[in-house]
Biopython code that builds the backbone (N, CA, C, O; Angstrom):
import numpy as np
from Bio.PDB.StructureBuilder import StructureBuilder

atoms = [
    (1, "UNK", "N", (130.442, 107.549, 149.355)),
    (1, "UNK", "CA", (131.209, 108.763, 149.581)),
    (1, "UNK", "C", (132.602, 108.355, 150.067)),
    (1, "UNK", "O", (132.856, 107.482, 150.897)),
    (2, "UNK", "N", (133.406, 109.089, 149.445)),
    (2, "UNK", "CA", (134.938, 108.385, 149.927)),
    (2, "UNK", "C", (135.364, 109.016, 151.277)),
    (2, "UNK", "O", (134.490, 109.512, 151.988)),
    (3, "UNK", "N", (136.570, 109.024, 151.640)),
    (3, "UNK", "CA", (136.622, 109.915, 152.934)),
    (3, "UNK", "C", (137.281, 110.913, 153.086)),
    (3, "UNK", "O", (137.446, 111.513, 154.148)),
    (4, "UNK", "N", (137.966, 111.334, 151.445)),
    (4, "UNK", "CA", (138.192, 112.632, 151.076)),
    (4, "UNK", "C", (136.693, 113.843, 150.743)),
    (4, "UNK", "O", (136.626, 115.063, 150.896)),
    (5, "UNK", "N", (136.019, 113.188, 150.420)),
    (5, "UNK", "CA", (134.828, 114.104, 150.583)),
    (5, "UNK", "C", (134.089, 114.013, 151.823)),
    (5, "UNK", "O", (133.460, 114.939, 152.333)),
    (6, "UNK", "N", (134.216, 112.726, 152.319)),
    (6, "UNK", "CA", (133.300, 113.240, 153.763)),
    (6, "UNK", "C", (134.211, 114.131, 154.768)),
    (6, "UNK", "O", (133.683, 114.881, 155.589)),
    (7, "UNK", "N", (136.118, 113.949, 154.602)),
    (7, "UNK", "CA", (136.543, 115.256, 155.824)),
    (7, "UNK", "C", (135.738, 116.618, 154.813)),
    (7, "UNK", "O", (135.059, 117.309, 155.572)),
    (8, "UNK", "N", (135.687, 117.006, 153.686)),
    (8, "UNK", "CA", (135.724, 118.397, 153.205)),
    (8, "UNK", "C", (134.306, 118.497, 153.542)),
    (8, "UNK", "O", (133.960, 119.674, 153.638)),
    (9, "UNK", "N", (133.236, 117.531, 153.782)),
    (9, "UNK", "CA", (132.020, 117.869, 154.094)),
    (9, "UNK", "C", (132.187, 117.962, 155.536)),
    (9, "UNK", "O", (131.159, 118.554, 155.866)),
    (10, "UNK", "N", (132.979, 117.697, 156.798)),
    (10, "UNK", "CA", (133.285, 117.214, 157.970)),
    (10, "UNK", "C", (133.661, 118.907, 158.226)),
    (10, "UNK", "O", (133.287, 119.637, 159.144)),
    (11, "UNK", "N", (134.477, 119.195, 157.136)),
    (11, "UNK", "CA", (135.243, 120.441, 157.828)),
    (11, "UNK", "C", (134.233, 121.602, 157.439)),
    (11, "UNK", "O", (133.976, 122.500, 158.241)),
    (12, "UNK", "N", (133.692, 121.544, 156.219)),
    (12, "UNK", "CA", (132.487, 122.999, 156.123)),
    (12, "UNK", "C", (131.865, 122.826, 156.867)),
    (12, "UNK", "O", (132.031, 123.804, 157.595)),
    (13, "UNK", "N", (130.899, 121.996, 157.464)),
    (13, "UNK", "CA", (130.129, 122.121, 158.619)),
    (13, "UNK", "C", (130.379, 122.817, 159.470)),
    (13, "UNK", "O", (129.861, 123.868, 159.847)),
    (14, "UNK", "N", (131.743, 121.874, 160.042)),
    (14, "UNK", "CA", (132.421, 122.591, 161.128)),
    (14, "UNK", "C", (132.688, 123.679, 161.263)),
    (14, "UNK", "O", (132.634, 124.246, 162.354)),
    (15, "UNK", "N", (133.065, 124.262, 160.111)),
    (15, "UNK", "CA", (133.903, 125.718, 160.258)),
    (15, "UNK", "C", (132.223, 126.645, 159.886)),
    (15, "UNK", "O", (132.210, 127.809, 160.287)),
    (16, "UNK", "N", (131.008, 126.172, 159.219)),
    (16, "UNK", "CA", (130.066, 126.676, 159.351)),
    (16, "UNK", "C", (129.829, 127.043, 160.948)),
    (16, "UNK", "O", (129.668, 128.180, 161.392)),
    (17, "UNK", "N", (129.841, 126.044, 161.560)),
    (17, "UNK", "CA", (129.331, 126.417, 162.922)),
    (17, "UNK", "C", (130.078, 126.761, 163.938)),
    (17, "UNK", "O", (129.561, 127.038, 165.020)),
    (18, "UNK", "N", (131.432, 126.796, 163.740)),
    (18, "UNK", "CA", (132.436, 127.868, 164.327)),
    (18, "UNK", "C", (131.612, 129.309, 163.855)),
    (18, "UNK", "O", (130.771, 129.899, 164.532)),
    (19, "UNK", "N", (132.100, 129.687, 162.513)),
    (19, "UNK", "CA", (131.687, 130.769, 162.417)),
    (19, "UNK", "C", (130.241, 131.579, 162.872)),
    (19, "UNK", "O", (130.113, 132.797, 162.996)),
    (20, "UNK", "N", (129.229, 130.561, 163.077)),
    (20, "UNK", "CA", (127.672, 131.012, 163.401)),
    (20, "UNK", "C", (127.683, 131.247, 165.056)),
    (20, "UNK", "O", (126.908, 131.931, 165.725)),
    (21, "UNK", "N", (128.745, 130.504, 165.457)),
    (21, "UNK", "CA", (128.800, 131.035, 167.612)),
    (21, "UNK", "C", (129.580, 131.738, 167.299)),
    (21, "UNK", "O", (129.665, 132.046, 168.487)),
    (22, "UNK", "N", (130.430, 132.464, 166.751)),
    (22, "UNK", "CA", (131.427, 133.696, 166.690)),
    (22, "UNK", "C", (130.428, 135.106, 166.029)),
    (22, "UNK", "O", (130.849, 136.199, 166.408)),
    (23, "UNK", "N", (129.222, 135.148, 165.132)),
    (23, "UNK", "CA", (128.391, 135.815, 164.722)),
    (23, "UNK", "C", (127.701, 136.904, 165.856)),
    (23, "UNK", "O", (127.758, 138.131, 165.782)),
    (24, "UNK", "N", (127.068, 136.138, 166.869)),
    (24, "UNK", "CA", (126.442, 136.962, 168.205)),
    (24, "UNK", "C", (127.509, 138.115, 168.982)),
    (24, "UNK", "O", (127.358, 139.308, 169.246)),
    (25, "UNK", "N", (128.399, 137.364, 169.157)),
    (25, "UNK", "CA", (129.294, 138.270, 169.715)),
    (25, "UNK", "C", (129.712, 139.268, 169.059)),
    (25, "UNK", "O", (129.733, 140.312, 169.711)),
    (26, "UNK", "N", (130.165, 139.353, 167.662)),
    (26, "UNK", "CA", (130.150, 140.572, 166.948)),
    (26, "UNK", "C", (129.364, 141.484, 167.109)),
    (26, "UNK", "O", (129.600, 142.640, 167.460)),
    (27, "UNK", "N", (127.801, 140.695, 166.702)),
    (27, "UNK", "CA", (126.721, 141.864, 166.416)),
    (27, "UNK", "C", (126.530, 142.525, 167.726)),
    (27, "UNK", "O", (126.193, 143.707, 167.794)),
    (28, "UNK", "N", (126.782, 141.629, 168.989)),
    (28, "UNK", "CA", (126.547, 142.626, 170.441)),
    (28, "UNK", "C", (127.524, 143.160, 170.341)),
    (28, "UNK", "O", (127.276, 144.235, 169.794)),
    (29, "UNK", "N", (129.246, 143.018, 170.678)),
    (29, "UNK", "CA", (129.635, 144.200, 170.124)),
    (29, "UNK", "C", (129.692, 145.672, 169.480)),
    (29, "UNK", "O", (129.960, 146.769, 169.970)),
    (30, "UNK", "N", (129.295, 145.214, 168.050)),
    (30, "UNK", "CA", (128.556, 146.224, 167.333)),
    (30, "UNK", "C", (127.622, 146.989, 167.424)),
    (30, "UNK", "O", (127.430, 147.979, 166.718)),
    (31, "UNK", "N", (126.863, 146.540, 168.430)),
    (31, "UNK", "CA", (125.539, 147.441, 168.777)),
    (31, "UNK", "C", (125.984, 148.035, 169.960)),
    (31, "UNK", "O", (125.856, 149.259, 169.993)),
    (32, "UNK", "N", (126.521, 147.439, 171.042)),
    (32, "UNK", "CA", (126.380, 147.738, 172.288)),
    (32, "UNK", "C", (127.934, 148.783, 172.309)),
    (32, "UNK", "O", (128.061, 149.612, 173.210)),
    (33, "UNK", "N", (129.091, 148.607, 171.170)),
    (33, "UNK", "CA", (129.879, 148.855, 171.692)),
    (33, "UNK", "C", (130.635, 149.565, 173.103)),
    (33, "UNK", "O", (130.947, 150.681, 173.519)),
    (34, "UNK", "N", (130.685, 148.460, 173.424)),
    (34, "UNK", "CA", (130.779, 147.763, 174.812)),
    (34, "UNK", "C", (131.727, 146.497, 174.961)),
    (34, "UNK", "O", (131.129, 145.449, 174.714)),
    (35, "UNK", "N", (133.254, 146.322, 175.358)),
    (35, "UNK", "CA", (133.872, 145.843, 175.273)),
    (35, "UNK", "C", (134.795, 145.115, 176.014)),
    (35, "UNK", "O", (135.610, 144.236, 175.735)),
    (36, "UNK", "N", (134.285, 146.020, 177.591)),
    (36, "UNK", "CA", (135.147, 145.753, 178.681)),
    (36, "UNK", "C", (134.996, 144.313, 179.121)),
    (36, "UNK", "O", (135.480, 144.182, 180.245)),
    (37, "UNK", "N", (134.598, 143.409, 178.734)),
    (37, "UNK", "CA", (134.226, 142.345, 179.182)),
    (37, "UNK", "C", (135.499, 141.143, 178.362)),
    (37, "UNK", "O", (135.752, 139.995, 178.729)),
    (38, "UNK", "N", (136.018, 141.800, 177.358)),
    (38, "UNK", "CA", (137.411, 141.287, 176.516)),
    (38, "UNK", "C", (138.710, 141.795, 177.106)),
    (38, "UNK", "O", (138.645, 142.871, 177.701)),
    (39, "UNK", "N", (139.733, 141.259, 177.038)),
    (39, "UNK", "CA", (141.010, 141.663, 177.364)),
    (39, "UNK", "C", (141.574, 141.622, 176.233)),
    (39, "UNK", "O", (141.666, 140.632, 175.507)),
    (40, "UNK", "N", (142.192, 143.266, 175.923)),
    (40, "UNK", "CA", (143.603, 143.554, 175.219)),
    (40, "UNK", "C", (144.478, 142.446, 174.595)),
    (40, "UNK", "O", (144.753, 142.069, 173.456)),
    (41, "UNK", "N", (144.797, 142.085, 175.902)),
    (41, "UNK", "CA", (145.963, 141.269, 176.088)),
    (41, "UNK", "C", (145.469, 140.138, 174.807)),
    (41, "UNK", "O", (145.893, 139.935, 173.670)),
    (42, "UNK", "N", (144.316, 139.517, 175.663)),
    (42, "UNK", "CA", (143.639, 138.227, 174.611)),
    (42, "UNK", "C", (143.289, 138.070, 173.048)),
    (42, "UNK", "O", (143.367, 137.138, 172.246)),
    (43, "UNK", "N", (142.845, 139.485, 172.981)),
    (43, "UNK", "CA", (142.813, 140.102, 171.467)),
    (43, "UNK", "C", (143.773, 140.227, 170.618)),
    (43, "UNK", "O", (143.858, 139.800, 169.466)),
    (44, "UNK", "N", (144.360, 140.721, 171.124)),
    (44, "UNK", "CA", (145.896, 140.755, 170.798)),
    (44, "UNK", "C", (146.851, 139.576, 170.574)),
    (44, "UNK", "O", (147.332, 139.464, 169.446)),
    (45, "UNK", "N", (147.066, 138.996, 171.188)),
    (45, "UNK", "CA", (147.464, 137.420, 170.837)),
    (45, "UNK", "C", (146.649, 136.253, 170.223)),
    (45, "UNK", "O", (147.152, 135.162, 169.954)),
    (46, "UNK", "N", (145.329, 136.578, 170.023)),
    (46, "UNK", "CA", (144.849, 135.891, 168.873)),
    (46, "UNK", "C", (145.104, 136.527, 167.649)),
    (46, "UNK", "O", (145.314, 135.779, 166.694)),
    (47, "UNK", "N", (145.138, 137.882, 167.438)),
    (47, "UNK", "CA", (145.439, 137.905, 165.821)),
    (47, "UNK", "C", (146.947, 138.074, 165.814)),
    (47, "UNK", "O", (147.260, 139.071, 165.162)),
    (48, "UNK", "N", (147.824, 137.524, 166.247)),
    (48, "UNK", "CA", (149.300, 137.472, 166.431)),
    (48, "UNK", "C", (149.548, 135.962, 166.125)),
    (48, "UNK", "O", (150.508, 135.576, 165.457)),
    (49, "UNK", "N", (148.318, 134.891, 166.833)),
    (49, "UNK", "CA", (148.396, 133.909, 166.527)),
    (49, "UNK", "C", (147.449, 133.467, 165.054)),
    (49, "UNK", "O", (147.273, 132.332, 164.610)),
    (50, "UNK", "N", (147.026, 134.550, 164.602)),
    (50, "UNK", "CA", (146.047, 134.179, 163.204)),
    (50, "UNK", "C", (147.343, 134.215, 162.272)),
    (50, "UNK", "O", (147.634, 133.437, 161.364)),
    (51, "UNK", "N", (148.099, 135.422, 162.779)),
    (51, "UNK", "CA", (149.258, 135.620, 161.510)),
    (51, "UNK", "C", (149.807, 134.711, 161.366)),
    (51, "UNK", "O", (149.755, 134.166, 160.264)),
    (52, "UNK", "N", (150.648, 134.096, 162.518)),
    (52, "UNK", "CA", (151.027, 132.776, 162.071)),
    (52, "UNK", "C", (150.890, 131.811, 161.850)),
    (52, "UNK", "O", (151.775, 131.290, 161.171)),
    (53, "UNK", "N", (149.572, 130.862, 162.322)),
    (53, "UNK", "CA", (148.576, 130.350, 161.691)),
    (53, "UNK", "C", (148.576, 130.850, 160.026)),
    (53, "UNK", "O", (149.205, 129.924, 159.515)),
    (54, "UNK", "N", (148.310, 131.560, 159.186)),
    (54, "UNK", "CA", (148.402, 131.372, 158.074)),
    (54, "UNK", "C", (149.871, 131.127, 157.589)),
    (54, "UNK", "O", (149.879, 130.588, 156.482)),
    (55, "UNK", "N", (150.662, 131.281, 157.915)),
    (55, "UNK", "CA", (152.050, 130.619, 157.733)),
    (55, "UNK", "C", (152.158, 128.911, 157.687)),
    (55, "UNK", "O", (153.035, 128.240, 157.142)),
    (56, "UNK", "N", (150.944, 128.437, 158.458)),
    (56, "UNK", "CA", (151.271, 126.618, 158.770)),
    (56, "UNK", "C", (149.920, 127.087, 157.363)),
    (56, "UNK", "O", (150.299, 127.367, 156.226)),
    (57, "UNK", "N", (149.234, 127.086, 157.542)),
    (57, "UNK", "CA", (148.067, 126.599, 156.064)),
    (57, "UNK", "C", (148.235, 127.248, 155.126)),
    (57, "UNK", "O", (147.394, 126.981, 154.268)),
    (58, "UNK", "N", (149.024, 128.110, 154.789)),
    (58, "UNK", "CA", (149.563, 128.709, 153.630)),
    (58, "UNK", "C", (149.725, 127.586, 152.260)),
    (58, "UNK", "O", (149.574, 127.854, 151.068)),
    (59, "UNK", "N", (150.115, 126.137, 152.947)),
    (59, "UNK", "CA", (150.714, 125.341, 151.849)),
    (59, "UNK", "C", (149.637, 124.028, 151.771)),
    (59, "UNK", "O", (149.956, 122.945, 151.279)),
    (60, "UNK", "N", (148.152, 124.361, 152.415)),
    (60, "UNK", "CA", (147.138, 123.635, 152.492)),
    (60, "UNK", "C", (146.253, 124.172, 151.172)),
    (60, "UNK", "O", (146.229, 125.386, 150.966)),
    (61, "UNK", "N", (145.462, 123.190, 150.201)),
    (61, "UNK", "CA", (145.022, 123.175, 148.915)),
    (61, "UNK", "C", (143.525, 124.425, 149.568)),
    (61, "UNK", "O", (143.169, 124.521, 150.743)),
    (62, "UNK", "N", (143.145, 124.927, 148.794)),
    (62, "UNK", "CA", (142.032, 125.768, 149.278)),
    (62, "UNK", "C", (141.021, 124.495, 149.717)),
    (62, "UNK", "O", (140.942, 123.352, 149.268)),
    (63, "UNK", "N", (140.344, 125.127, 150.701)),
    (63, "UNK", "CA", (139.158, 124.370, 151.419)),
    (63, "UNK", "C", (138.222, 125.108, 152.661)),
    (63, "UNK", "O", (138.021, 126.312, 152.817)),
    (64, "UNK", "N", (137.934, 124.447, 153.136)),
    (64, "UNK", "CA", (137.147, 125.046, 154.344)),
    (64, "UNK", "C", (138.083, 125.409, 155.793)),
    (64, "UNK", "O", (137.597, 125.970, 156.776)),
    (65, "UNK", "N", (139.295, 125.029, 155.698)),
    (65, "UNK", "CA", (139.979, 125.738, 156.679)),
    (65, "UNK", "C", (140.336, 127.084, 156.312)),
    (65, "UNK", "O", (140.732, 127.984, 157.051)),
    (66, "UNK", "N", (140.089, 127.103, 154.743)),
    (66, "UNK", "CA", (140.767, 128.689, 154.675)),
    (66, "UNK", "C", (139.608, 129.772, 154.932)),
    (66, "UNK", "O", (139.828, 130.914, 155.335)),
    (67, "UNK", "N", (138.063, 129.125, 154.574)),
    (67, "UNK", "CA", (137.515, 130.067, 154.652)),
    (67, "UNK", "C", (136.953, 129.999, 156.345)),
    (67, "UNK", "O", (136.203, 130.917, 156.676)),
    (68, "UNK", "N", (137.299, 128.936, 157.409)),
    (68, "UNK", "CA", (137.287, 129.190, 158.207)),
    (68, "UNK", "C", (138.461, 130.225, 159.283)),
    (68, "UNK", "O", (138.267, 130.903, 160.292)),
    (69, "UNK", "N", (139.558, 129.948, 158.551)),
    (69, "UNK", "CA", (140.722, 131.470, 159.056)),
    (69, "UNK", "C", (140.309, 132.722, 159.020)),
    (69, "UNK", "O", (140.282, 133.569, 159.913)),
    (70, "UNK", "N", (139.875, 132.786, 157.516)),
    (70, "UNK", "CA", (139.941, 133.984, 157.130)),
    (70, "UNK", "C", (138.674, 134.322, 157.880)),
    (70, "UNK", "O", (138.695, 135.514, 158.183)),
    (71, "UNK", "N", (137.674, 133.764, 158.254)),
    (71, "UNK", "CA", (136.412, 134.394, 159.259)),
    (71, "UNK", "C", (137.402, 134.650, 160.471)),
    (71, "UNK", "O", (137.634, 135.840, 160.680)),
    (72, "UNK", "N", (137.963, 133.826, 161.220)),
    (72, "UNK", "CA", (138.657, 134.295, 162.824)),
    (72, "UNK", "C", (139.444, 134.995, 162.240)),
    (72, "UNK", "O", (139.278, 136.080, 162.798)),
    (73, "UNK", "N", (140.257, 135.143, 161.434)),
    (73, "UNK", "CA", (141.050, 136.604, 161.034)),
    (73, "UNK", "C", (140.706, 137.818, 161.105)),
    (73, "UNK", "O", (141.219, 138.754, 161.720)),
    (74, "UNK", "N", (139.469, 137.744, 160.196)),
    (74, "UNK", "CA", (138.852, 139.104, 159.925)),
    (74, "UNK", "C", (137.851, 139.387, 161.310)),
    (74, "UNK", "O", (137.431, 140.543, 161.371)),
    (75, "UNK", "N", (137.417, 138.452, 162.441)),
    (75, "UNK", "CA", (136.811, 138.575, 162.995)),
    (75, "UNK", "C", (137.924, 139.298, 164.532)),
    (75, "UNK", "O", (137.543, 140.221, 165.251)),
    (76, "UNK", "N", (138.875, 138.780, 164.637)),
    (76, "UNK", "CA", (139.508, 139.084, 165.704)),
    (76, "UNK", "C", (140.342, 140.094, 165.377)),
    (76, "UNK", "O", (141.224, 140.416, 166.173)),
    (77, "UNK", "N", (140.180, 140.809, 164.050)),
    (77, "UNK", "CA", (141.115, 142.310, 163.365)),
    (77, "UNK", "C", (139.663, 143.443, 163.868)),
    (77, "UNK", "O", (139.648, 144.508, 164.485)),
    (78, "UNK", "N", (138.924, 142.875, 163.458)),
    (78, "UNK", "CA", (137.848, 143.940, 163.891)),
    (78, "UNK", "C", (137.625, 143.777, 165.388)),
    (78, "UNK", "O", (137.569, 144.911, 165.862)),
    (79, "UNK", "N", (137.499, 143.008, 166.183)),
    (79, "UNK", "CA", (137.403, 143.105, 167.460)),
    (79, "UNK", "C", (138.443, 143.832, 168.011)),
    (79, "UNK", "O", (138.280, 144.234, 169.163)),
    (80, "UNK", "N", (139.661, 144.133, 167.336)),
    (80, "UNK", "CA", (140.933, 144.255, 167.824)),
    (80, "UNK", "C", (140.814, 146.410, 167.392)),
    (80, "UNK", "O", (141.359, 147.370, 167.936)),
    (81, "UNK", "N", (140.181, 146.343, 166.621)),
    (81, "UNK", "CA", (139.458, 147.700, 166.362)),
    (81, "UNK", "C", (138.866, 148.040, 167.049)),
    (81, "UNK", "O", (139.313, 148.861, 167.850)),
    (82, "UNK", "N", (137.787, 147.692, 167.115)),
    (82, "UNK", "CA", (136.439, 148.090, 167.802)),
    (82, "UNK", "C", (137.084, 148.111, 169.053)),
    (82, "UNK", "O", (137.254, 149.305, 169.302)),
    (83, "UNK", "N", (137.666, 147.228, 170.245)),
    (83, "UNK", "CA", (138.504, 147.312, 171.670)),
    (83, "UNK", "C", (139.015, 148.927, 171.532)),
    (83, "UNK", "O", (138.550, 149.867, 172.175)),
    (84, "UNK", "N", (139.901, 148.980, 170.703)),
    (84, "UNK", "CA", (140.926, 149.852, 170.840)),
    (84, "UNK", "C", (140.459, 151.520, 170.477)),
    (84, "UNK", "O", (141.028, 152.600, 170.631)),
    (85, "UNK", "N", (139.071, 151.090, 169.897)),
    (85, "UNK", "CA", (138.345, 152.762, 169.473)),
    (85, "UNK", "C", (137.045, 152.804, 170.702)),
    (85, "UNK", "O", (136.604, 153.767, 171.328)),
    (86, "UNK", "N", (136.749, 151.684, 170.731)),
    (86, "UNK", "CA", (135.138, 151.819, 172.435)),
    (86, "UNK", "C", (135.892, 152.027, 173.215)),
    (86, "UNK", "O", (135.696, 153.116, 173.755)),
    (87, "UNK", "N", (137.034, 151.294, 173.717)),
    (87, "UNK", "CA", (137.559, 150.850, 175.167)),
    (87, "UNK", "C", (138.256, 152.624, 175.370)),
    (87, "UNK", "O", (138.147, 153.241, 176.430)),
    (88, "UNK", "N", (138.644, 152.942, 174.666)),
    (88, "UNK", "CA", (139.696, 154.281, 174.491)),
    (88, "UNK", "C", (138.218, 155.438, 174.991)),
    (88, "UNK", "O", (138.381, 156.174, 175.964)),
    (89, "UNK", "N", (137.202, 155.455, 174.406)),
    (89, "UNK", "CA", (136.114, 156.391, 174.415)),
    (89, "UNK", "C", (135.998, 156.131, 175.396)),
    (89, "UNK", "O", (136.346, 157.067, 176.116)),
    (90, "UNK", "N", (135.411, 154.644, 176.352)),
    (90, "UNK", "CA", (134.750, 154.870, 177.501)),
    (90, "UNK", "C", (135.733, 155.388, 178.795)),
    (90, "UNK", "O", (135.263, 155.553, 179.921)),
    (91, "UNK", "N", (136.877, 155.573, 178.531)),
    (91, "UNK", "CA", (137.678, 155.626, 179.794)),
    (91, "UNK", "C", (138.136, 157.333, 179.725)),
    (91, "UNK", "O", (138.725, 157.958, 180.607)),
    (92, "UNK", "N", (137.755, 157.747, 178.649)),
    (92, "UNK", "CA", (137.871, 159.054, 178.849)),
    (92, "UNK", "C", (137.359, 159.599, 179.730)),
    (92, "UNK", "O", (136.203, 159.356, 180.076)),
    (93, "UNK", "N", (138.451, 160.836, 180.527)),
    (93, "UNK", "CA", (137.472, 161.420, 181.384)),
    (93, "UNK", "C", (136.334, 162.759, 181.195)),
    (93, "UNK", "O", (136.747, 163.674, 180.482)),
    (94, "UNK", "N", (135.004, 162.911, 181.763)),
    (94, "UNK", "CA", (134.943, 163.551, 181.484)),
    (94, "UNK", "C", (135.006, 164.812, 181.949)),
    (94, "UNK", "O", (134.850, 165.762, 181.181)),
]
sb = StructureBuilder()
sb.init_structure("model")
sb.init_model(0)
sb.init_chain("A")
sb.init_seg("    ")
for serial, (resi, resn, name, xyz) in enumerate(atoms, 1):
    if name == "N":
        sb.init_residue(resn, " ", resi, " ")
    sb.init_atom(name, np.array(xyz, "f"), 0.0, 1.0, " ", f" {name:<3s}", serial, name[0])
structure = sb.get_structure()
């Protein structure tokens, strides 16, 4: 195996198992919506930093970093939802 195929086997793994510890937290999320335990602030500057992040790998050949972005992309756009529609409900008064 050369060592252009062992990083692209090095990096799917990896970005496999990034994405599988980022999985739980969604689905509790999703069920529990329940959110107070995240900060705004933090949410918010990760998908500020996803945007530009695809600006540096924009000019990287397709691989497993892209389909590892595009999971924290799409994962921290929906968290960035879900915050801003739970967090808004629970603080209503009633």
């Amino acid at each position: 195996m050369d060592i252009q195929t062992l990083q692209v086997v090095a990096g799917s793994i990896s970005s496999l198992l990034f994405i599988s510890a980022n999985i739980p937290m969604l689905v509790k999320a999703y069920k529990t919506k329940n959110l107070r335990s995240y900060s705004l602030g933090n949410i918010a500057l990760i998908n500020v930093g996803n945007v530009l992040y695809w600006l540096y790998i924009s000019n990287f050949p397709p691989g497993p970093i892209w389909l590892l972005h595009s999971f924290y992309t799409l994962s921290s756009a929906v968290m960035l939802v879900w915050y801003l529609r739970y967090e808004r409900s629970w603080r209503r008064p009633l």
